[in-house]
C-alpha positions, 0 to 999 in steps of 0.5 A: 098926434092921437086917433080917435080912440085918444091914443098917442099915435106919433109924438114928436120933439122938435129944438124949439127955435123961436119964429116959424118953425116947420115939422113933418109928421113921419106915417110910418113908425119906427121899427121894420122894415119899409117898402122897397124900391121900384124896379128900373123901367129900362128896355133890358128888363130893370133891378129889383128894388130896394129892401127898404129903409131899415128905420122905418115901419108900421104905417099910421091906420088911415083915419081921423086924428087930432095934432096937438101943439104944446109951446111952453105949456099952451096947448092948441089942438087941431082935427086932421084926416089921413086918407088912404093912399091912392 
């Protein structure tokens, strides 16, 4: 996957069984620390969250983008679009 610029934004590697294969692009890179959880909603008053999931990070820049697949050498290239989340 690379932005606009032509600059690899994610780059995965999957087993490559033969048939229909399913992949999910991770928006978050690598490194940091994610989000954390959300406080309970209980009467009392909830927790505080989580401290996030050490494996993740950096969060792919809203934009265009353009998702590249290689199958023994062939290579199909598609536009995609990550919108900002609401």
């Amino acid at each position: 996957m690379a932005d606009s610029a032509g600059a690899v934004a994610r780059q995965l590697t999957t087993d490559g069984k033969q048939g229909l294969n399913r992949t999910v692009i991770p928006f978050v890179a690598p490194g940091g620390r994610g989000r954390g959880g959300g406080g309970g909603g209980t009467p009392a008053g909830g927790g505080r969250g989580g401290a996030g999931n050490p494996s993740t990070g950096v969060a792919i820049t809203p934009g265009r983008y353009t998702v590249t697949l290689d199958v023994a050498g062939t290579q199909i290239s598609k536009p995609a679009v990550v919108r900002p989340r609401r």
